[in-house]
C-alpha positions in Angstrom: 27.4 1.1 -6.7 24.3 0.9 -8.8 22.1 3.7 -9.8 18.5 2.8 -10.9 15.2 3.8 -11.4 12.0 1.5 -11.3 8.7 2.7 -11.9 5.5 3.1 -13.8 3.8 6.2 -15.0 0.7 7.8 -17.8 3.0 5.6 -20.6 2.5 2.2 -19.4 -0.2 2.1 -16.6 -3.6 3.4 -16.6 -4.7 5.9 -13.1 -5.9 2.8 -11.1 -2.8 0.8 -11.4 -0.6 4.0 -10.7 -2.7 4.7 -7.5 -2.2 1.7 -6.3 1.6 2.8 -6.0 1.3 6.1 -5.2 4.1 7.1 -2.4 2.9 6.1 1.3 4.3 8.0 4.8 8.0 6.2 5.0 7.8 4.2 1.7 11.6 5.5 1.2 13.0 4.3 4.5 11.2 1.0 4.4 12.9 0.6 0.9 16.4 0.8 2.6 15.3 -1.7 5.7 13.5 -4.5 3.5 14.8 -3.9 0.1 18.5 -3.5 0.2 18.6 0.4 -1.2 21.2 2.3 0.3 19.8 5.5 -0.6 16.5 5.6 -1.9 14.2 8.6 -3.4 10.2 8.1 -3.7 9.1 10.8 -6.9 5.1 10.4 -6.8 3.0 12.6 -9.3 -0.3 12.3 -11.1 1.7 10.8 -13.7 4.1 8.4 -12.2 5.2 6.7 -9.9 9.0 6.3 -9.5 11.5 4.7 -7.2 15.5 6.5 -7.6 17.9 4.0 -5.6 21.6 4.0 -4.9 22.5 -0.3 -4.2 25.9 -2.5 -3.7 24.1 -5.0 -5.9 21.1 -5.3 -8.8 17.8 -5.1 -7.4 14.5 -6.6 -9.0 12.3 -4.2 -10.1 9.2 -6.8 -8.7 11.5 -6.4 -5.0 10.9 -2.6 -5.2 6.8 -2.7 -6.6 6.7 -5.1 -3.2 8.5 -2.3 -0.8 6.1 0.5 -2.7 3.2 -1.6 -1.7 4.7 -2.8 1.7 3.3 -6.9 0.8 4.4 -10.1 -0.6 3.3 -10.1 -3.5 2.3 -8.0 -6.8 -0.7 -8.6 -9.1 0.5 -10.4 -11.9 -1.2 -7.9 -14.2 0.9 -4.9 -13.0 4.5 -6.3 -13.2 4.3 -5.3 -17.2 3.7 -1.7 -16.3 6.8 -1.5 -14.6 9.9 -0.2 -15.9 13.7 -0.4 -15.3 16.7 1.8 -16.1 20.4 1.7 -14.5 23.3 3.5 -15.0 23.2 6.3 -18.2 19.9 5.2 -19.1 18.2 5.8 -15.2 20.3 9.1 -15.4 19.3 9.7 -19.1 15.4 9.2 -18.0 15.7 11.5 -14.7 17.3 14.3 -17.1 14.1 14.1 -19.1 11.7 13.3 -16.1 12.9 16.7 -14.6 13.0 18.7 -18.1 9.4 17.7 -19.0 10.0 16.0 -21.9 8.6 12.7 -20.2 5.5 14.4 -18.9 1.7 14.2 -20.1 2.1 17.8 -21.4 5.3 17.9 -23.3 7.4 20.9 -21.8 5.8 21.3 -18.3 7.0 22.8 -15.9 5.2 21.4 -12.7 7.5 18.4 -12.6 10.7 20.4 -11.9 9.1 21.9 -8.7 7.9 18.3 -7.8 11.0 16.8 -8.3 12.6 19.1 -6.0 10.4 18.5 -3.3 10.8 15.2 -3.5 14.5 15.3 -3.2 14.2 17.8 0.0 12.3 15.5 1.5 14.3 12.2 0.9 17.4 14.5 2.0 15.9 15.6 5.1 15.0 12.3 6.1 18.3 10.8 5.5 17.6 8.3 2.7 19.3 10.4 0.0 23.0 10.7 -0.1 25.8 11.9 -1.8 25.2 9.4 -5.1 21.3 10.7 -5.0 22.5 14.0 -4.1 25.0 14.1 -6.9 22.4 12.6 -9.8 19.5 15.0 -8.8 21.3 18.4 -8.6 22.6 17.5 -11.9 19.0 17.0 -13.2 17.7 20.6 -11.7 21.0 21.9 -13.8 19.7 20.4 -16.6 16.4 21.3 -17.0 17.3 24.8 -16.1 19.7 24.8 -19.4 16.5 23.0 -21.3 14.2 25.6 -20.6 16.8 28.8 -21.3 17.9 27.3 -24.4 15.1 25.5 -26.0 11.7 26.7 -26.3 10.2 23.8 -25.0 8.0 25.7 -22.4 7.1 28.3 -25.3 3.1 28.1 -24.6 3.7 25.7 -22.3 0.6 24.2 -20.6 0.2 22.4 -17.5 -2.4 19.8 -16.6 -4.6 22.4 -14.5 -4.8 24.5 -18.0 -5.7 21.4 -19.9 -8.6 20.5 -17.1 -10.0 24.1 -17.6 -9.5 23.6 -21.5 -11.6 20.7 -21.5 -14.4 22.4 -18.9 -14.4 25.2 -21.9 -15.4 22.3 -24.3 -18.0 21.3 -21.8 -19.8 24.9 -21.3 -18.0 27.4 -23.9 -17.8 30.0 -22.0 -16.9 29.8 -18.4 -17.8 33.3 -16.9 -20.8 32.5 -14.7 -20.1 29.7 -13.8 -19.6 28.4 -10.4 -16.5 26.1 -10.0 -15.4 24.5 -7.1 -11.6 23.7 -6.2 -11.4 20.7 -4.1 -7.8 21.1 -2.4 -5.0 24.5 -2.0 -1.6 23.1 -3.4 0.6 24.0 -5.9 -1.6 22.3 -9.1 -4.6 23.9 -7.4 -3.0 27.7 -7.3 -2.3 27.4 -11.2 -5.3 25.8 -12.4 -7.4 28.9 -9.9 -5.5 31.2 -11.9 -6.0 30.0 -15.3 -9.4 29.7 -14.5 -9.8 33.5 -13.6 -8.0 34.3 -16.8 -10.7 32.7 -18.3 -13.9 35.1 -16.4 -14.5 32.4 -13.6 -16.0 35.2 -11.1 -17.7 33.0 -8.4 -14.6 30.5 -7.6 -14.7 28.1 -4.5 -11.7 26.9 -2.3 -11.8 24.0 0.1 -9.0 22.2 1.8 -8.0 20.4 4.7 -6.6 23.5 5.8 -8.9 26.1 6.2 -6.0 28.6 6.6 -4.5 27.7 3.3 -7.6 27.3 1.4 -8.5 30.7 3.0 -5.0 31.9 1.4 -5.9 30.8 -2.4 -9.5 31.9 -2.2 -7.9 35.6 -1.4 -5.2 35.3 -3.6 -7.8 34.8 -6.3 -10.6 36.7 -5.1 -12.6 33.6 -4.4 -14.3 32.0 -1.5 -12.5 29.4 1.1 -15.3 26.7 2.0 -14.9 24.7 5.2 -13.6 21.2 4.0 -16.5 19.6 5.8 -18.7 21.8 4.1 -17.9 21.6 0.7 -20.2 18.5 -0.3 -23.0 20.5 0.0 -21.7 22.6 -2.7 -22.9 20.1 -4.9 -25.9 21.5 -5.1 -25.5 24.7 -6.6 -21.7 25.1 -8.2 -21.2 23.4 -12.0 -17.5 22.5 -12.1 -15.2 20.4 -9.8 -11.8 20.4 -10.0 -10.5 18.2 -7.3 -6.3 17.8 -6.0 -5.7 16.7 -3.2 -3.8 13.8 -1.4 -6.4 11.8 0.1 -5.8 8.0 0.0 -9.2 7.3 -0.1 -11.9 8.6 -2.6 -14.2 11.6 -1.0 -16.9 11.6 -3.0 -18.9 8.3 -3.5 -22.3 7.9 -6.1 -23.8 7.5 -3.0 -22.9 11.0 -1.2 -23.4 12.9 -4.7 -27.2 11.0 -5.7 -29.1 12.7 -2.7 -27.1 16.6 -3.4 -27.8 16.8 -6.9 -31.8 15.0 -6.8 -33.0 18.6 -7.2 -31.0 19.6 -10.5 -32.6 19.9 -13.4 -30.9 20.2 -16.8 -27.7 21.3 -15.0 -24.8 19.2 -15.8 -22.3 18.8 -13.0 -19.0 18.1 -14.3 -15.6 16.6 -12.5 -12.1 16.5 -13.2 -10.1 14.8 -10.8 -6.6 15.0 -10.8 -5.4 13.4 -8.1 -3.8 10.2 -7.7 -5.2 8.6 -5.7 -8.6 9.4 -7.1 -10.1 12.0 -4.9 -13.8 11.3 -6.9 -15.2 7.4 -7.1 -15.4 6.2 -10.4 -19.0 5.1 -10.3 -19.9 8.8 -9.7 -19.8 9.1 -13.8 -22.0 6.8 -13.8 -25.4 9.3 -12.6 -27.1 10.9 -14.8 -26.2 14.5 -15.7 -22.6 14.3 -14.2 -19.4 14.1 -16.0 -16.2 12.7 -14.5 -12.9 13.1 -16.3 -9.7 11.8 -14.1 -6.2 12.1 -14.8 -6.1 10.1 -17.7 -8.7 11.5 -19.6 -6.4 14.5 -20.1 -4.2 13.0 -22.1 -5.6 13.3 -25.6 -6.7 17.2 -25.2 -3.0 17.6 -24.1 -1.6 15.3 -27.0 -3.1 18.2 -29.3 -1.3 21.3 -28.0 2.0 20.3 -27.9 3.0 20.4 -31.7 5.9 23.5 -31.2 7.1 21.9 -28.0 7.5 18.5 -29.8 10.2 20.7 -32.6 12.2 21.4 -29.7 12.8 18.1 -28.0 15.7 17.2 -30.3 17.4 20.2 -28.8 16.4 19.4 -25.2 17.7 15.8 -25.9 21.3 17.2 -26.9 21.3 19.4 -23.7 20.4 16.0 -22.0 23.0 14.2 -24.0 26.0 16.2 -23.0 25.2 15.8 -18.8 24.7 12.4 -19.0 28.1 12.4 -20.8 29.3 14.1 -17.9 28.1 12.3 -15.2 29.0 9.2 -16.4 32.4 9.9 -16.8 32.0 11.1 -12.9 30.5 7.8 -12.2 32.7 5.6 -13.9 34.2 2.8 -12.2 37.7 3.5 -11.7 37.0 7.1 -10.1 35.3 5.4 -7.9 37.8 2.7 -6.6 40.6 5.2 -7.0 37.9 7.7 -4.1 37.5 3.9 -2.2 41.9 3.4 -2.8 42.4 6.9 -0.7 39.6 5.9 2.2 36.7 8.4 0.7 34.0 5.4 0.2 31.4 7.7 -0.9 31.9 10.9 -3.5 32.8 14.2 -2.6 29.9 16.6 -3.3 31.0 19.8 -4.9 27.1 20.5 -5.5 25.4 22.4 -2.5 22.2 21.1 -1.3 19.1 22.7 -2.4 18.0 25.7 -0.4 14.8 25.7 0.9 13.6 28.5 -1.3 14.4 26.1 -4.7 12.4 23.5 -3.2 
C-alpha cells in the first residue's frame, strides 16, 4: 500500500491557481471512483490545497490535479505548482501541515482544527480508512506534543490577526471605525475578536445563515446583517473582511461603483480571505478602495514570526521521532505478516476522533 500526498499551497502557487483547486462537494469519493485511491482525504484551506491517499499502486500527481478538477486535462502552467510526497516524507509533511510549521503564519494554530474537520468528514463519508485513520490520529498526537513542548504558538498569530494588523497600518487606530465581517465561521469568530481587542465598537456580521451570523454578532456585541443586505453596507462601513465558501466572487467592480459614488475621501478597504476569492479582483482597481487577498498577507506575517522560527528545530525533532514510529508501523513486512494471518488492513488501536475534537 502507498501513502501520498499531492498538492499545492501559499509556497508554490499564487491564490488564483490555488482556487482553482479548492475542494468541491464529493471531490474525495470521485477520487476513489476515477483515480484509483482506495482511501482518499481532501484538506482544503486558504493556504493549500492537498489530496492524502491510501493506493495498491503509484499514482501521478497530474491523475489526482484531474480528479480535483473533475476534467481531462490541467493547464500546463499549474502542473509546476504541484507537489508530491510518499511514504516518510507525505507522513513527514502532514506532521508539519498539522503542527503549523508549514503554514503562512509559522506556529498557527487554525490548521490543527481544519485538519480535523477534514478528517471527520472523509471518515464519515467512508473514504478514510484504517491507513488514513492511522496516519492522521498520529498527526493530532503530534502537534499536540509540538505545541506543549515547544513554544512555537508563543504569540502565535493567526491570519484573521494579521488582516486586522494590516487594517491598523491602513487607519492607525481602529476604534470608530465601522468594519464589516462578510461570513460566521471559525476564521471569522477569531478575527471579530481580535478586532474588539483592538476598540472596533460598531462591528457587522453577515452570513448565509442569519442564525449563525446572529450568534457571532451577539457573541461580540455586534450587529448580524441579512446576507442579502449586506452590499448596501458599502456605503457607510470602512473595512471588509470577507470568509466565506462561496465558489463564486460576491462582490464585482460593478456592484461596488454605484454604492460607494457618494464617498468622499473615505477609503474603503478589503481583505479577502477566502479561497475562492469572495471579492473580484478588479474591485482594487476603483478609486479609493483597497483590496488585499490571501496572499497579500504573507509578508506582514513573514515579519512576526522571528521567536516561532527559534523553535522549529525543536518541533522538527518532535516530528522526527513519530515519523520514526510510524514507519516502523508501516513497514513492509508488518504488513504481509497482518495480510499472512488474513487481517488485510491494520488493526486500529487509535480511537476515532470524537465529535467534540473535530
Amino acid at each position: 500500500m502507498n501513502i501520498f500526498c499531492v498538492g499545492l499551497s501559499h509556497h508554490t502557487a499564487e491564490v488564483e491557481v490555488r482556487e482553482r483547486y479548492a475542494s468541491k462537494p464529493g471531490a474525495e469519493n470521485y477520487l476513489r471512483e476515477n483515480c484509483g485511491c482506495r482511501e482518499a482525504l481532501v484538506l482544503a484551506t486558504c493556504n493549500r490545497v492537498e489530496v492524502y491517499g491510501a493506493a495498491e499502486a503509484p499514482l501521478e500527481a497530474r491523475q489526482i490535479a484531474r480528479c480535483l478538477l473533475s476534467v481531462d486535462e490541467v493547464k500546463a502552467s499549474d502542473e509546476p505548482a504541484f507537489y508530491r510526497y510518499e511514504g516518510p516524507d507525505c507522513v513527514q509533511h502532514l506532521f508539519r501541515v498539522a503542527s503549523g510549521l508549514d503554514s503562512m503564519v509559522i506556529g498557527e494554530t487554525e490548521i490543527l482544527g481544519q485538519t480535523k474537520k477534514a478528517y471527520a468528514r472523509a471518515r464519515e463519508s467512508g473514504t478514510a480508512g484504517p491507513y488514513l485513520h492511522r496516519l492522521f490520529q498520529r498527526s493530532f498526537r503530534v502537534a499536540k506534543q509540538v505545541r506543549s513542548r515547544t513554544e512555537i504558538t508563543r504569540g502565535a498569530v493567526s491570519v484573521g490577526s494579521v488582516a486586522v494588523d494590516l487594517a491598523v497600518r491602513i487607519f492607525g487606530d481602529l476604534r470608530g471605525r465601522k468594519v464589516l465581517l462578510l461570513g460566521a465561521g471559525e476564521m471569522s469568530e477569531r478575527t471579530a475578536q481580535i478586532l474588539v481587542s483592538r476598540g472596533v465598537t460598531d462591528l457587522r456580521v453577515s452570513n448565509r445563515s442569519l442564525e449563525r451570523a446572529q450568534s457571532l454578532a451577539s457573541d461580540v456585541g455586534g450587529r448580524a446583517v441579512p446576507f442579502a443586505d449586506w452590499q448596501a453596507e458599502c456605503r457607510e462601513i470602512d473595512i471588509i473582511i470577507s470568509s466565506t465558501a462561496s465558489n463564486e466572487p460576491l462582490l464585482t467592480a460593478a456592484m461596488l461603483r454605484p454604492l460607494i459614488s457618494g464617498r468622499v475621501d473615505r477609503p474603503l478597504f478589503i481583505i479577502d480571505i477566502a479561497v475562492p476569492r469572495d471579492i473580484a479582483p478588479e474591485v482594487n482597481e476603483i478609486e479609493g478602495v483597497y483590496l488585499y487577498d490571501i496572499d497579500s498577507l504573507q509578508s506582514i506575517a513573514e515579519q512576526s514570526i522571528a521567536l516561532r522560527r527559534q523553535q522549529i528545530g525543536a518541533a522538527e525533532a518532535i516530528i522526527s521521532e513519530h515519523v520514526s514510529a510510524f514507519a516502523e508501523w508501516f513497514q513492509p513486512g508488518a504488513q504481509a505478516s497482518l495480510r499472512a494471518t488474513g487481517r488485510d488492513l491494520p488493526a486500529l488501536t487509535e480511537s476515532p476522533l470524537r465529535a467534540s475534537e473535530s
